[in-house]
C-alpha positions as CSV (number, residue, x, y, z in Angstrom):
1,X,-75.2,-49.6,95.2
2,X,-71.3,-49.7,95.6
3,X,-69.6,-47.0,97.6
4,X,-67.6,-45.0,95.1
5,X,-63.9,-44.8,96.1
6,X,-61.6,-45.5,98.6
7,X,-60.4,-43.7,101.7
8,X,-58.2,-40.9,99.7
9,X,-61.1,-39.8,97.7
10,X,-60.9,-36.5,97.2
11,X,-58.0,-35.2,99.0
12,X,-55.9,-34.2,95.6
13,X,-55.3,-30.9,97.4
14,X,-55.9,-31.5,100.9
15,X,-53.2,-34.0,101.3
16,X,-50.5,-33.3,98.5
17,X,-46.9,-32.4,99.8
18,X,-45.4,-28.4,99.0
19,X,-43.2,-28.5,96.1
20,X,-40.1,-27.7,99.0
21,X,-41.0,-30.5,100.9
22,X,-41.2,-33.6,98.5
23,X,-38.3,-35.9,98.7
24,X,-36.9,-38.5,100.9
25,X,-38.8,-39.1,104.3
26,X,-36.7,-38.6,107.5
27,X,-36.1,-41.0,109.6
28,X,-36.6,-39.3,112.9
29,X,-40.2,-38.5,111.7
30,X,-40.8,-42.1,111.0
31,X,-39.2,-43.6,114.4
32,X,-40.1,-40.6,116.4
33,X,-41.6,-41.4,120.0
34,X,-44.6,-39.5,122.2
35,X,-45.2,-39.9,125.4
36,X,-49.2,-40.7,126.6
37,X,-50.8,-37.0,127.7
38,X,-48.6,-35.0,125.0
39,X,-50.4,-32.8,121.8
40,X,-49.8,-34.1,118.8
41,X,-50.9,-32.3,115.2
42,X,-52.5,-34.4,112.4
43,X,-51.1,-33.7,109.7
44,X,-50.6,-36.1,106.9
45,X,-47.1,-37.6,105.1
46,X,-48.9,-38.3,101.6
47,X,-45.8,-40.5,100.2
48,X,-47.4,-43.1,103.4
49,X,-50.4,-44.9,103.1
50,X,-49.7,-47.0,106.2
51,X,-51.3,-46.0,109.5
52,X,-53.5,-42.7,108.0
53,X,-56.5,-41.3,109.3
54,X,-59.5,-40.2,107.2
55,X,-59.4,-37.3,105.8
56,X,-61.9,-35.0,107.7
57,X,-59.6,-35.0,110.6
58,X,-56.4,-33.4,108.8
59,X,-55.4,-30.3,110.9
60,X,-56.6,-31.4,114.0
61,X,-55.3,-31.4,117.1
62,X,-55.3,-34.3,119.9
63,X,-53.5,-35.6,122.5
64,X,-52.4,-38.9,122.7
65,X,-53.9,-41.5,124.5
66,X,-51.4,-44.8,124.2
67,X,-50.1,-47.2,122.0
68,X,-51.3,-50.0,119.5
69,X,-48.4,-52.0,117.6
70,X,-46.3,-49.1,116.0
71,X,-49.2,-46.5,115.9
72,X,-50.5,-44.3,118.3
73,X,-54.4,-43.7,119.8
74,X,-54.9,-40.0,119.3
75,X,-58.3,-38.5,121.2
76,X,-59.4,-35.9,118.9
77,X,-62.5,-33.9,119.1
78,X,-64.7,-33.9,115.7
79,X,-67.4,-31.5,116.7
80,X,-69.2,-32.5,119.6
81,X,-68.0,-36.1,119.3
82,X,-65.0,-37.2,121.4
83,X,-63.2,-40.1,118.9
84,X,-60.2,-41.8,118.7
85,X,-57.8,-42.5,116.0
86,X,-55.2,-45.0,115.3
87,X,-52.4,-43.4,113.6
88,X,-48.7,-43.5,112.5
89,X,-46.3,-41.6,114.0
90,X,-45.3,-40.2,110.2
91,X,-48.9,-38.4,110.3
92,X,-48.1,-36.4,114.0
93,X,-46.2,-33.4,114.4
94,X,-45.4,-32.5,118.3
95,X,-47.1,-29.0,119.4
């Protein structure tokens, strides 16, 4: 048996933009820089496929860990589990 869908299965709700803020896609979220130690919200840009994380870790928090390429390693907890995730700077908001 083949899996059924992709990574964005099921997320018509969880990761679709308020109506206020669809549009263009600042910059200075794009290019923005962290520093290793700092907490950093997932939270996902949904016009960007590039660099997101599966969806059972949207709304977490993390802290970030270092670099790989453009993207960042994020230490999240997912219930007992310590994990790590590669994401795009788009997908992190600074807490």
């Amino acid at each position: 048996m083949q899996r059924k869908g992709g990574n964005r299965r099921k997320t018509r709700s969880i990761m679709r933009k308020n109506i206020r803020e669809r549009g263009k896609i600042s910059l200075t979220k794009y290019f923005q820089e962290l520093e290793e130690g700092q907490q950093v919200l997932l939270k996902a840009e949904p016009a960007i496929q590039n660099g997101m994380y599966f969806r059972r870790f949207h709304g977490n928090v993390g802290k970030v860990v270092g670099k790989r390429g453009r993207c960042y390693e994020v230490a999240i907890k997912d219930q007992n589990k310590d994990k790590t995730v590669i994401v795009h700077p788009v997908h992190l908001r600074k807490c």
